[in-house]
DRENDO-1510 file (C-alpha; in Angstrom, 1 decimal, always signed):
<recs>
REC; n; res; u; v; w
REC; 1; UNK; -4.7; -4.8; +65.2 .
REC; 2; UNK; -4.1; -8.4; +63.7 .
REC; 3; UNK; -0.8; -10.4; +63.4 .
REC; 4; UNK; -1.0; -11.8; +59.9 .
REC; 5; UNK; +2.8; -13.4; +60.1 .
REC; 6; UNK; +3.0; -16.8; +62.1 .
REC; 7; UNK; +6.9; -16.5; +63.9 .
REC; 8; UNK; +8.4; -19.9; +64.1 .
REC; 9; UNK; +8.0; -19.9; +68.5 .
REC; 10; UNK; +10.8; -21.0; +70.5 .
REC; 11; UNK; +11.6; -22.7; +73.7 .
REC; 12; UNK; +14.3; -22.0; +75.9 .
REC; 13; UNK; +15.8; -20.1; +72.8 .
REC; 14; UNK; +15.9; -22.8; +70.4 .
REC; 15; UNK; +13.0; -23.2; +67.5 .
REC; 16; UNK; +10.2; -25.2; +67.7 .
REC; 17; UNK; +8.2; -26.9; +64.5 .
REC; 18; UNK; +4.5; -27.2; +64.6 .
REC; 19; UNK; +2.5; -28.9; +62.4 .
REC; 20; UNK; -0.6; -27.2; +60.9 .
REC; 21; UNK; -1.7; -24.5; +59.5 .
REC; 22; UNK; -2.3; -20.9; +62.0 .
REC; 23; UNK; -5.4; -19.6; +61.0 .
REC; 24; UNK; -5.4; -16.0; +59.1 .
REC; 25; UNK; -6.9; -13.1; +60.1 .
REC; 26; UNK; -10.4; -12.9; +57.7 .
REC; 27; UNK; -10.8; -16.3; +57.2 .
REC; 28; UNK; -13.2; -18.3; +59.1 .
REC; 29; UNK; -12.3; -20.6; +62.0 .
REC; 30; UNK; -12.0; -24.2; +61.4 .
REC; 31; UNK; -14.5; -26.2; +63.3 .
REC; 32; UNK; -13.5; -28.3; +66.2 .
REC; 33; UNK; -14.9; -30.5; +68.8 .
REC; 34; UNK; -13.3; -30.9; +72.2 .
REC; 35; UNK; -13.9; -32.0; +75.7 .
REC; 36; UNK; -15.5; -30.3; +78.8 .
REC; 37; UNK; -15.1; -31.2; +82.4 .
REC; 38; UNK; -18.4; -33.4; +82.1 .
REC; 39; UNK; -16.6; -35.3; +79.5 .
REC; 40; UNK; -19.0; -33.5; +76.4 .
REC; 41; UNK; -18.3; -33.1; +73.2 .
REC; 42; UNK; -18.4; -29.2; +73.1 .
REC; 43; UNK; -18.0; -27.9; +69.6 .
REC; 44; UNK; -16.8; -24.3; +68.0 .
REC; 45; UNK; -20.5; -24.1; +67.0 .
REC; 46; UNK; -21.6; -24.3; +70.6 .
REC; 47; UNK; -20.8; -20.6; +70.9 .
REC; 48; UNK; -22.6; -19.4; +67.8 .
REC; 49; UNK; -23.4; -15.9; +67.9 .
REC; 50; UNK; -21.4; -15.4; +70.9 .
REC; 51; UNK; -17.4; -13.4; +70.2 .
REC; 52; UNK; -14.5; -15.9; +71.0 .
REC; 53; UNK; -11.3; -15.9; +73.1 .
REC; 54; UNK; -9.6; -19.1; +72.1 .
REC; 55; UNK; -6.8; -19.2; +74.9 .
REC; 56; UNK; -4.8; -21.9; +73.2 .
REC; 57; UNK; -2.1; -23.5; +75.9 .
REC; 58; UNK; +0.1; -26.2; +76.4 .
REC; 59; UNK; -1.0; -27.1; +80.4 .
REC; 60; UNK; -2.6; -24.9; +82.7 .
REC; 61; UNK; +0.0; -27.2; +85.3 .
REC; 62; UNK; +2.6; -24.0; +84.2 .
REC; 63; UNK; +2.6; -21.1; +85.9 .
REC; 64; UNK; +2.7; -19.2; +82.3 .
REC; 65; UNK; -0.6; -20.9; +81.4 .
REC; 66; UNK; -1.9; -20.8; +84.6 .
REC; 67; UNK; -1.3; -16.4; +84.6 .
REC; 68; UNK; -2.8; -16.4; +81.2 .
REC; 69; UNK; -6.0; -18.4; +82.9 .
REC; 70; UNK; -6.4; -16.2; +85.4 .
REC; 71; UNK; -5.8; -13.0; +83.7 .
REC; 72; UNK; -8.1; -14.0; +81.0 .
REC; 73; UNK; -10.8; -15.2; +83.5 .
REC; 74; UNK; -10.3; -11.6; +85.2 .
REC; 75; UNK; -11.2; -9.4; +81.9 .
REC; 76; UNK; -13.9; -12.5; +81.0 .
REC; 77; UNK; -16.0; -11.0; +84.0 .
REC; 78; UNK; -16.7; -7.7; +82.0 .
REC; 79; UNK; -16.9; -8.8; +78.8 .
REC; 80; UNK; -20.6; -8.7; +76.7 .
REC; 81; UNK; -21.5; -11.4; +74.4 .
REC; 82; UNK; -18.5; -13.0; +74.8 .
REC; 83; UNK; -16.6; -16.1; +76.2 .
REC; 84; UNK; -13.0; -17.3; +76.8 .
REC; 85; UNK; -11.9; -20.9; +76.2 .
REC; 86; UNK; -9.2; -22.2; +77.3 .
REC; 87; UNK; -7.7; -25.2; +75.5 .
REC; 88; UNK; -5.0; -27.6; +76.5 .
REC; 89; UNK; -3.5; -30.9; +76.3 .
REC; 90; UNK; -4.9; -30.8; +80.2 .
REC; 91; UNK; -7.4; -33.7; +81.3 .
REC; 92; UNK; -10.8; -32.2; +81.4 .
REC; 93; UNK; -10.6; -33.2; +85.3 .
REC; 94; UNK; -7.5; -31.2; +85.8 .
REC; 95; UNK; -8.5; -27.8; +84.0 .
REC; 96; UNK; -11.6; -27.8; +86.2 .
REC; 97; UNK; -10.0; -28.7; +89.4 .
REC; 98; UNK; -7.7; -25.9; +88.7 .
REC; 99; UNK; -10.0; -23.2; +88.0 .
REC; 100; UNK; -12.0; -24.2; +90.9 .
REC; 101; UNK; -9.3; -23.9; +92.7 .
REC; 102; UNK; -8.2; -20.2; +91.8 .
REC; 103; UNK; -12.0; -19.6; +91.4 .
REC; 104; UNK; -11.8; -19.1; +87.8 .
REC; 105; UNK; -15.3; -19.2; +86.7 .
REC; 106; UNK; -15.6; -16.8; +83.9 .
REC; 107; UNK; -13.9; -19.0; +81.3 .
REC; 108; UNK; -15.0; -22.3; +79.8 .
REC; 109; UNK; -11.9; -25.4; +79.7 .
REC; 110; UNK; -11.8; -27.5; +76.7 .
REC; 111; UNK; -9.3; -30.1; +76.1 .
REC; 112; UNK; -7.9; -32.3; +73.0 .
REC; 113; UNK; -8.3; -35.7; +74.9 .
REC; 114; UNK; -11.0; -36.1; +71.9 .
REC; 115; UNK; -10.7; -34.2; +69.2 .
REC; 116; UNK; -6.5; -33.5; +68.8 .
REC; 117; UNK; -6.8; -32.7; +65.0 .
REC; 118; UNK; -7.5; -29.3; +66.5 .
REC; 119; UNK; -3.8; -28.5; +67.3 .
REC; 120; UNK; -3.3; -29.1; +63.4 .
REC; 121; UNK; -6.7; -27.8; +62.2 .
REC; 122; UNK; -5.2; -24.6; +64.3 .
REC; 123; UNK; -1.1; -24.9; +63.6 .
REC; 124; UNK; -0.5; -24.9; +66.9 .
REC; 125; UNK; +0.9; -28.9; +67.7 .
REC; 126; UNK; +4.5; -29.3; +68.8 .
REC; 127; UNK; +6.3; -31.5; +66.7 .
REC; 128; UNK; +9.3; -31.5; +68.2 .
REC; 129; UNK; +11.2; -30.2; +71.6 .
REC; 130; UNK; +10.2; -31.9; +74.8 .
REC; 131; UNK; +6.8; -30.2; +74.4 .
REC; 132; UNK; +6.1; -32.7; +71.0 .
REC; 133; UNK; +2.5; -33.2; +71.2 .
REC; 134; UNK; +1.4; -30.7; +73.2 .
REC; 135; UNK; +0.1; -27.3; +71.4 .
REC; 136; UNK; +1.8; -24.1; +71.5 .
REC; 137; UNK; +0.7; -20.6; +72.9 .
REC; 138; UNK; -1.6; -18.9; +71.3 .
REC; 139; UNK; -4.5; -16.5; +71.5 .
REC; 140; UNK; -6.9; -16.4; +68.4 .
REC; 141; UNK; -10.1; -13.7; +68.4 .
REC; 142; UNK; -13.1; -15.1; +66.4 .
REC; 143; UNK; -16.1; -12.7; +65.9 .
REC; 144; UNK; -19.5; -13.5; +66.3 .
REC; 145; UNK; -19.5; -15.3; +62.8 .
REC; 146; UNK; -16.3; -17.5; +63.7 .
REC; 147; UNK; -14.6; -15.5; +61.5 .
REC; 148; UNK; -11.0; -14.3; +62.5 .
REC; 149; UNK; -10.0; -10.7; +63.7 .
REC; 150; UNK; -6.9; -11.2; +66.1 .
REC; 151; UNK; -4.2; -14.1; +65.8 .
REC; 152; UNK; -0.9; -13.6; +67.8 .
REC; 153; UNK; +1.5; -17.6; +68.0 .
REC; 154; UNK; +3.0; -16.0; +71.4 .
REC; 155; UNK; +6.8; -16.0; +70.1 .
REC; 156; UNK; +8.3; -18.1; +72.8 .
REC; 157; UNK; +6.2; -20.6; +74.3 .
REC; 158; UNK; +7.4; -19.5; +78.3 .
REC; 159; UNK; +6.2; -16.2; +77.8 .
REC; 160; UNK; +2.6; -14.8; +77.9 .
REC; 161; UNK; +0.5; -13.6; +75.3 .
REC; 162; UNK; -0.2; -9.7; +74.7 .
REC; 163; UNK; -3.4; -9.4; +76.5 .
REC; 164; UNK; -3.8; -5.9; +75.4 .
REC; 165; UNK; -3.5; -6.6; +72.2 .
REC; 166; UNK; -6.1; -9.6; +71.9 .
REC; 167; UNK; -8.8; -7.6; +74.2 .
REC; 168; UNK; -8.4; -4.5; +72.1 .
REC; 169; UNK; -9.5; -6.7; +69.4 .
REC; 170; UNK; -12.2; -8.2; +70.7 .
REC; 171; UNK; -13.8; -4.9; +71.8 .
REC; 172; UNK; -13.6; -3.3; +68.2 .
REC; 173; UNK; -15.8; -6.8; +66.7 .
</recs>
């Protein structure tokens, strides 16, 4: 079920360096704290106990992030003890206005307006391309203990994740 190599991603064909390390598969998550659309600090430990989705995305202002958003928020809806985040470069303002206005309401938005040592803590900041500091696509499954079970660095940053893949995962933690 997990993707233990990290591809080098590309975009528009051509490879793209990130800086960081990608989390492994049975290590724990490191900790982060970004922003909500009230402006709060929200933390990794604010959803202790609780299985994670980390929807990791360089604006939800593309239509590729904005179908991995809603398709997300759609399998959110059935999901026990567990929560979707989506993180982007975005303003807290425009996640929320967003999701309000595709009525996304069973994920939680989180940007890196405060806190951007998460696209390094996580090996997902662009360092180059005309993406440089925003953070790649990625989905990244953290069990109830923050511990990872599911990594995938979406191969080419234009196309979506494996859903399938990342939900299967979830369900079996």
């Amino acid at each position: 079920m997990a993707n233990n190599t990290t591809p080098t991603p590309t975009l528009g064909g051509s490879p793209v360096k990130l800086y960081g390390e990608f989390p492994q598969v049975g290590k724990v998550a490191p900790p982060f704290s970004l922003v909500n659309k009230d402006l709060q600090n929200i933390s990794l430990d604010s959803f202790a106990g609780k299985r994670k989705v980390l929807n990791i995305v360089p604006s939800l202002d593309t239509p590729t992030c904005q179908a991995s958003a809603r398709r997300f928020n759609k399998e959110a809806a059935s999901l026990n003890n567990a929560v979707v985040i989506n993180i982007s470069a975005d303003l807290p303002f425009a996640m929320a206005r967003f999701c309000s206005s595709e009525g996304l309401d069973n994920v939680v938005n989180l940007s890196v307006m405060r806190g951007r040592e998460f696209m390094r803590d996580y090996g997902v900041k662009i360092a180059d391309s005309v993406l440089a500091g925003l953070t790649a696509r990625a989905v990244i499954v953290l069990d109830s203990n923050n511990v990872v079970r599911y990594t995938e660095l979406v191969s080419a940053i234009e196309n979506e994740p494996n859903y399938d893949a990342a939900l299967a995962a979830l369900k079996v933690i």
